[in-house]
C-alpha positions in Angstrom: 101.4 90.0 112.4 97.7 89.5 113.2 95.8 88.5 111.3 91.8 88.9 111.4 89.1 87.8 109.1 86.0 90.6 109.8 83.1 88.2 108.9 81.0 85.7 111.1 80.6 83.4 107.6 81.2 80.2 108.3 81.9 79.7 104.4 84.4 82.8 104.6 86.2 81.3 107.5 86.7 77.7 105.6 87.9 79.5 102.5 90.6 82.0 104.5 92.2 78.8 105.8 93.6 78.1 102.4 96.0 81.1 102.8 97.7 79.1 106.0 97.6 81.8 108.4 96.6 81.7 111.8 93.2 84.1 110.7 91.1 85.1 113.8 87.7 85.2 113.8 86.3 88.9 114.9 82.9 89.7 113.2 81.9 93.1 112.5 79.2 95.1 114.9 76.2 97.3 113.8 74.8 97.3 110.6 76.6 98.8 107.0 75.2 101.1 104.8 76.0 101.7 101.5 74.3 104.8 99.2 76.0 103.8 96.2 74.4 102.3 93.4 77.5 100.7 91.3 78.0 97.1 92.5 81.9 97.4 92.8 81.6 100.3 94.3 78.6 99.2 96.9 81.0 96.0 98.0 83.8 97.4 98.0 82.4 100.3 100.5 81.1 98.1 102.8 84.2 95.5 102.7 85.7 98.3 104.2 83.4 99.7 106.8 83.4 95.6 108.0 87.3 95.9 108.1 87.6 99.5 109.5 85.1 98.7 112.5 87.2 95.6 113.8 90.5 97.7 113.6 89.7 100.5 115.3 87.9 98.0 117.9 90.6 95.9 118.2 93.7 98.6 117.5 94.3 98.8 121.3 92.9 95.4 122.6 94.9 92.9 123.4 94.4 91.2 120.5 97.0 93.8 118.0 99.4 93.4 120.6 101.7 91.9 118.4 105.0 94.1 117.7 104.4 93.1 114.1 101.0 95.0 113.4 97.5 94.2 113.2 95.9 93.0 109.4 92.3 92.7 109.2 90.3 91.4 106.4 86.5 92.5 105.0 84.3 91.0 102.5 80.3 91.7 101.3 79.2 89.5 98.6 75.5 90.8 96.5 74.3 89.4 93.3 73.0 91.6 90.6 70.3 91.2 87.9 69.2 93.9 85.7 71.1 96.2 87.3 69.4 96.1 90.7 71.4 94.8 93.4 70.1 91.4 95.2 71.0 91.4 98.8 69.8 89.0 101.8 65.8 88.2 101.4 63.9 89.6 104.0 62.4 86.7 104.4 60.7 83.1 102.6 58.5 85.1 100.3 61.4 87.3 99.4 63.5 84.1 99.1 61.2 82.9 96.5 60.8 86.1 94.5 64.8 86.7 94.0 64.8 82.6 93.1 61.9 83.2 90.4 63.9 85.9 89.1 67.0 84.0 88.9 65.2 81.5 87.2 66.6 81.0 83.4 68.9 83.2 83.5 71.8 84.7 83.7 73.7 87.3 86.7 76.6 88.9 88.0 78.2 87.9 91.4 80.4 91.0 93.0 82.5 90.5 96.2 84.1 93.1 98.2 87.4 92.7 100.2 89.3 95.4 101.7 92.5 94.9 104.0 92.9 97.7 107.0 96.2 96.9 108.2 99.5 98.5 110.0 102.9 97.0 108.5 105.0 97.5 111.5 108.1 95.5 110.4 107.9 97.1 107.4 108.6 100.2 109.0 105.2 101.8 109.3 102.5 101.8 112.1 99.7 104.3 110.2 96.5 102.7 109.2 96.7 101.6 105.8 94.0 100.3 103.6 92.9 98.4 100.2 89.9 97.5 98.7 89.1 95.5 95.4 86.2 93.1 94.1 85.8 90.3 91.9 83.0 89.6 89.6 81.3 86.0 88.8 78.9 85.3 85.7 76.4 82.9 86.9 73.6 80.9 84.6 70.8 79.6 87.2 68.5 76.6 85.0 65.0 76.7 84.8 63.5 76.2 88.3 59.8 74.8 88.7 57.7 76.4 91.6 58.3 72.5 93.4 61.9 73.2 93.3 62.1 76.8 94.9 59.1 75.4 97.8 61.8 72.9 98.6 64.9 75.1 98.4 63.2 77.7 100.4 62.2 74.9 102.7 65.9 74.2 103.5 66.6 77.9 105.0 69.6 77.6 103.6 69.0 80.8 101.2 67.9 82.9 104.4 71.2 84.3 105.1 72.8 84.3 101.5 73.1 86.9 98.7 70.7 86.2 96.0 68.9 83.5 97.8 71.2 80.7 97.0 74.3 78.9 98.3 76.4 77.8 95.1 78.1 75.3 97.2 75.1 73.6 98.7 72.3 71.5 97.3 71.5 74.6 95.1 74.2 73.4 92.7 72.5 71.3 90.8 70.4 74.0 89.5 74.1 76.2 88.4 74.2 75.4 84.6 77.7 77.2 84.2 80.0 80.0 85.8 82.8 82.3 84.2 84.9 83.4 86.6 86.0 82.8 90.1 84.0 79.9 91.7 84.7 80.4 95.4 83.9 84.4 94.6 80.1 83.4 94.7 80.7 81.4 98.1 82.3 85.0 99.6 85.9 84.9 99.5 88.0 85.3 96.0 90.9 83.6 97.8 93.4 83.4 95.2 93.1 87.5 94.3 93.5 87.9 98.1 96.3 85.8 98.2 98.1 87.9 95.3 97.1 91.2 97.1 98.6 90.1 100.2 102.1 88.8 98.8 102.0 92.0 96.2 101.8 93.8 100.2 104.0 91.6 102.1 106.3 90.4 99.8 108.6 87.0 100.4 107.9 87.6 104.4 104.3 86.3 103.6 105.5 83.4 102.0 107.1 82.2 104.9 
């Protein structure tokens, strides 16, 4: 089997190493749309165009060679406040904004993952597919105007859902989180883990 991780995240790539497999890095081209306006539904749609556009790339490259088949992994990661979903800021100002928002309260964290695989061994080559999210309750503490200037400072919010990287120096400002911690970072690794034996049974164990 192999096995590809869709995403060009260096967070998502440290967390898939937990599973032990030899993951290959192929990040997924243009840009994905989603119309819907239910969070599991938005992630979970564009999980799968991420996962759908590297298999049908890579379906006959070189790279799904293997006799085996060819398993590739999507995720998208939003956070949502008052039901409106919080993407990537556009930009500093927009950085800012979502952080002032955030500010005192509580939201919801919602990743996407789909699997677009073939199961050779398992005696089928068709496409096959599966897609399911995970959802985090995060409490952000009160952040003075000082503290989102600096954060904002950083870049590091640039490029992340929500404006914030639980993982980084923003941690200090988490006051407390129900449910999957490393689902806020991008990757629910144990659920993907339990999806992936539930597929591949004792073979994936080995």
């Amino acid at each position: 089997m192999k096995y590809i991780l869709a995403s060009g995240s260096p967070r998502r790539v440290e967390l898939i190493q937990k599973l032990h497999l030899p993951f290959e890095v192929q990040k997924a081209l243009g840009e994905e749309v989603s119309e819907k306006t239910n969070p599991e539904e938005y992630v979970c749609e564009l999980a799968l165009h991420k996962a759908l556009e590297v298999f049908n790339r890579l379906k006959n490259d070189s790279l799904s060679s293997d006799s085996s088949g060819l398993f590739v992994l999507g995720a998208d990661t939003i956070v949502t406040l008052d039901n409106e979903i919080l993407g990537k800021p556009k930009d500093s100002e927009d950085a800012k904004a979502m952080l002032r928002r955030l500010s005192g309260r509580s939201h919801k964290v919602f990743t996407g993952v789909a699997f677009a695989y073939t199961n050779a061994s398992a005696g089928s080559e068709n496409l096959q597919t599966l897609t399911f999210f995970d959802e985090t309750k995060v409490t952000v503490s009160d952040l003075l105007d000082a503290e989102i200037e600096h954060y904002v400072a950083t870049g590091d919010p640039l490029d992340k859902a929500g404006s914030y990287g639980i993982q980084g120096d923003f941690s200090i400002h988490i006051s407390s989180i129900v449910g999957n911690y490393e689902n806020v970072i991008g990757l629910p690794v144990s659920r993907i883990y339990e999806e992936m034996k539930g597929i591949f049974g004792e073979k994936f164990l080995k």
